[in-house]
C-alpha positions in Angstrom: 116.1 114.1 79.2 112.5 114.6 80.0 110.4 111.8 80.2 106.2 112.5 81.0 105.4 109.9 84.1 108.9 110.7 85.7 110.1 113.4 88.1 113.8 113.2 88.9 113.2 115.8 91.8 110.5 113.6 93.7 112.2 112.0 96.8 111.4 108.7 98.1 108.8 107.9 100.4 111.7 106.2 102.9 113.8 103.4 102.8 111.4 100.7 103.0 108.0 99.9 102.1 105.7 102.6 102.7 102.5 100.1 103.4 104.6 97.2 104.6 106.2 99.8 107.1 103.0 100.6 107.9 101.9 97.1 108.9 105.2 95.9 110.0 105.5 93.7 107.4 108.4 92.8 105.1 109.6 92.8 101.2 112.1 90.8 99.0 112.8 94.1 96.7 111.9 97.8 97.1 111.2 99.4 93.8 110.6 103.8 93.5 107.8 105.2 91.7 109.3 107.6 89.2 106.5 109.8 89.2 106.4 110.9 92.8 109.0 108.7 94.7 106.6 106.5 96.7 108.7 103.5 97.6 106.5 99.4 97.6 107.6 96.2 97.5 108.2 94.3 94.5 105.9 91.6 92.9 107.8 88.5 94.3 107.1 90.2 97.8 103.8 88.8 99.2 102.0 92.1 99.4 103.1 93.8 96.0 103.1 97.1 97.0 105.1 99.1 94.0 102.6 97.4 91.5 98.8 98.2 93.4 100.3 102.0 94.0 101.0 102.2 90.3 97.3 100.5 89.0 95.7 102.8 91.9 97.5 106.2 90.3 98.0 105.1 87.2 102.3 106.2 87.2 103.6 104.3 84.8 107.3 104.1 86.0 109.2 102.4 88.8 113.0 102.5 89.4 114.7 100.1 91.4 115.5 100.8 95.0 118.0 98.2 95.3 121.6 99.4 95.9 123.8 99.2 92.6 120.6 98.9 90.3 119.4 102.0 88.3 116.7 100.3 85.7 113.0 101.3 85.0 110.2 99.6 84.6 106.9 100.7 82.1 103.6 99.2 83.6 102.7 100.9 80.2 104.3 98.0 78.0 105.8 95.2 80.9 109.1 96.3 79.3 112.4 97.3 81.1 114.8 99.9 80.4 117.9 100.9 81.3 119.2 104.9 80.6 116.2 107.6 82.1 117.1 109.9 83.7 119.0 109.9 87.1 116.3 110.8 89.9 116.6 112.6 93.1 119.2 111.2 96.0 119.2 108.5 98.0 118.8 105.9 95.1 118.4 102.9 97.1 117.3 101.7 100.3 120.8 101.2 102.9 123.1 98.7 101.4 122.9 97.2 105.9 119.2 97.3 105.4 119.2 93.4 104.2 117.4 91.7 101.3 114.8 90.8 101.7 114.1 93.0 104.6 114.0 94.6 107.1 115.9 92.5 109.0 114.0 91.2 112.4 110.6 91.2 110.4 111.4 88.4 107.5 110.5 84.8 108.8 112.4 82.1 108.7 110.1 80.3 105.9 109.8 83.4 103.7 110.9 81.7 100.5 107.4 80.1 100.8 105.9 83.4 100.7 107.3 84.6 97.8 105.2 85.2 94.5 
């Protein structure tokens, strides 16, 4: 199945937040851009990562990074949807990574944080 917006051989950025990495901050969710594998944080993290990298390059598709979850999401139509196809390996972030994560970076209070 070949789907324009998603490349099944693009790898992912890492197994966390590229930006919150970056800044040492933290996430609830990671979610993978289809298109070229960047990984961001979801929208009920405080920084939203997955979401500005797709309005800044316009790739409509994110996967879920989360271990044991597989759906997509179209910024194209808010929709989810279940059954693309299967992108490159690893397909989640480590199952001992912690959600939210990384561990030693969430704080205590982060429920409060949370969108």
């Amino acid at each position: 199945m070949s789907i324009e917006g998603i490349d099944p051989t693009a790898v992912p950025s890492g197994p966390g937040c590229l930006e919150c990495e970056a800044a040492q901050g933290w996430w609830v969710h990671l979610r993978r851009c289809a298109e070229c594998g960047h990984v961001g944080c979801c929208d009920s993290s405080p920084s939203q990562h997955a979401s500005k990298h797709a309005k800044d390059t316009g790739h409509p598709f994110i996967q879920s990074y989360e271990p044991g979850e597989d759906w997509y999401w179209d910024f194209r139509t808010d929709e989810m949807f279940s059954g693309g196809p299967e992108l490159a390996p690893p397909h989640s972030h480590p199952a001992d990574q912690g959600v939210p994560g990384p561990r030693g970076r969430v704080p205590a209070d982060w429920q409060s944080h949370i969108h």
